[in-house]
N, C-alpha and C positions, 0 to 999 in steps of 0.2 A: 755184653751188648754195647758198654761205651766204647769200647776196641774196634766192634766193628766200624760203629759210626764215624768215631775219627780216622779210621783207615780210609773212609768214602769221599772223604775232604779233601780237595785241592789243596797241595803243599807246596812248597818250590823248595820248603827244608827237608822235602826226603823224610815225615813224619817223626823225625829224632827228636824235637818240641813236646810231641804229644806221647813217644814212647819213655822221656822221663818223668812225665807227670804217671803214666802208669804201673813203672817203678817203683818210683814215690808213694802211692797206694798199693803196690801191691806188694810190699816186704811186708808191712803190718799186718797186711790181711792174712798172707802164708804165715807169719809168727802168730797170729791169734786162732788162727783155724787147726795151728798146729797144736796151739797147748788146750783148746776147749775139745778138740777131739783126737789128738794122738798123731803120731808122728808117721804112721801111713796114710792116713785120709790128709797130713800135713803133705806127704811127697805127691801123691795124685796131683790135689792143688798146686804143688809148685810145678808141676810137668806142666797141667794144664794153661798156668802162666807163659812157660817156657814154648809152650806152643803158639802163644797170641803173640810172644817177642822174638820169633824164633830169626830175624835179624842181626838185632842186640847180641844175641844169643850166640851168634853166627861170629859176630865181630872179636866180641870178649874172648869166643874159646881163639880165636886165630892170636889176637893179643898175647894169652897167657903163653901160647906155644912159642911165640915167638921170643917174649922174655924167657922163658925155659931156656930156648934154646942159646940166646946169649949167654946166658949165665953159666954154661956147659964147657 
């Protein structure tokens, strides 16, 4: 719900401010949801994540390929 909210907010930074604060909370929450209830209801949650940052998500996977691919 705080995802959507801050998504509603006028940015001029392109909401990247507000997508590392939910970062920020959201490793701990994936590592504790993961070890109180198991490492499938853990992967849901982190989809579920990877859905509200699918962005972030978007940038990082181009990053790694592109280091890949240097390093090739």
């Amino acid at each position: 719900m705080s995802a959507n909210l801050i998504a509603m907010l006028p940015s001029r930074h392109h909401h990247w401010p507000a997508a590392y604060v939910l970062i920020a909370f959201g490793v701990p929450l994936v590592g504790y949801v993961t070890y109180e209830n198991g490492p499938w209801v853990g992967l849901i949650v982190l989809a579920a994540g990877a859905s509200v940052l699918r962005w972030p998500m978007r940038y990082a996977g181009r990053w790694v390929l592109k280091t890949v691919r240097r390093s090739q």
